[in-house]
C-alpha positions in Angstrom: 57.1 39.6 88.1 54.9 40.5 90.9 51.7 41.3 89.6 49.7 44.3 90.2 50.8 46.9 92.3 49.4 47.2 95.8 52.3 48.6 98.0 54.5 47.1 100.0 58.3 46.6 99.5 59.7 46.0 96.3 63.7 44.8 94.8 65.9 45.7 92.1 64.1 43.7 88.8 60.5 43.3 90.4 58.1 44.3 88.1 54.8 45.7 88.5 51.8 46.7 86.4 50.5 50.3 87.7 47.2 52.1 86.3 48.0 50.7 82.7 51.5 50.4 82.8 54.7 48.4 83.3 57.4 49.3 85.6 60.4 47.8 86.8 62.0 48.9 90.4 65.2 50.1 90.1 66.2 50.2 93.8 64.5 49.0 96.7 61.3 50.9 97.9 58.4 50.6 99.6 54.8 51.5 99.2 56.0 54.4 96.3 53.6 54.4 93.8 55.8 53.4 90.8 54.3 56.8 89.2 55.8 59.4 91.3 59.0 57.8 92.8 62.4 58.2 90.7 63.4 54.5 91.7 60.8 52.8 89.8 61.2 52.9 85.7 58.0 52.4 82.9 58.6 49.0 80.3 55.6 49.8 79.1 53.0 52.4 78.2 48.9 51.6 77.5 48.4 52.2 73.3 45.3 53.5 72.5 42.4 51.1 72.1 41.9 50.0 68.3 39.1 49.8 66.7 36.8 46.8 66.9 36.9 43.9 64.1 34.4 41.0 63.4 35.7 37.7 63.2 33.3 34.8 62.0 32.7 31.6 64.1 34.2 29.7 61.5 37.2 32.2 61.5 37.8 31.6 65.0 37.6 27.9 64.7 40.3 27.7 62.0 42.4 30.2 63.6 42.5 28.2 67.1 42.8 24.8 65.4 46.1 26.3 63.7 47.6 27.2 66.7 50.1 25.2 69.0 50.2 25.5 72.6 54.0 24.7 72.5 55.4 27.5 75.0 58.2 26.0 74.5 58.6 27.1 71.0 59.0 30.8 72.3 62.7 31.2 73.2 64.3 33.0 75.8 66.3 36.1 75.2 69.9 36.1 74.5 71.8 37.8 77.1 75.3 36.7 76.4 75.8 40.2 74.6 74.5 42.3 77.1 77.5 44.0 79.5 74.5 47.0 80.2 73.3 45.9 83.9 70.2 47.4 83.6 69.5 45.6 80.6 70.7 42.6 81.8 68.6 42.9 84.7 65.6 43.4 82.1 66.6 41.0 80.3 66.7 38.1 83.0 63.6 39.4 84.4 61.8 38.4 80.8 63.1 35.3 80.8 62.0 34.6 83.9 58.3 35.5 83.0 58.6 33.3 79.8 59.9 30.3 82.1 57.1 31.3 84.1 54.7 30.7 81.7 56.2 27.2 80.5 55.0 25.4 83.4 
């Protein structure tokens, strides 16, 4: 993952987030706005925003304290099954972010 986009060049599997978006290059490029150039592909699109809740103090308290902060619990995608190379790509690329995020 490389963060936000701000030009420069990119590899097959970097991702980027780009005015509200995801995208993953698909080739090498550089400084293509991931919006306008065929070698860059969306992951993900912005929702709408909901509408806002209320959530009590109290709420919030016994909502945290039920939590774990065990990343480790999240597991990693299987790609054994995968023979697409696009997905495959994809799919390492995730798994990279959630190993990322166990350190």
């Amino acid at each position: 993952m490389c963060g936000d986009w701000n030009g420069g060049s990119h590899q097959p599997g970097d991702v980027v987030f780009y005015q509200g978006m995801l995208y993953i290059a698909m080739q090498a490029c550089d400084s293509a706005t991931p919006d306008t150039d065929n070698r860059w592909r969306v992951l993900t699109i912005t929702g709408p925003q909901g509408i806002p809740g209320e959530v009590t103090a109290q709420q919030l308290t016994d909502a945290i304290a039920t939590t774990s902060a065990n990343t480790n619990a999240v597991q990693l995608l299987d790609t054994s099954g995968i023979t697409d190379p696009v997905q495959l790509m994809l799919a390492n690329k995730i798994n990279e972010m959630l190993n990322a995020q166990r350190r």
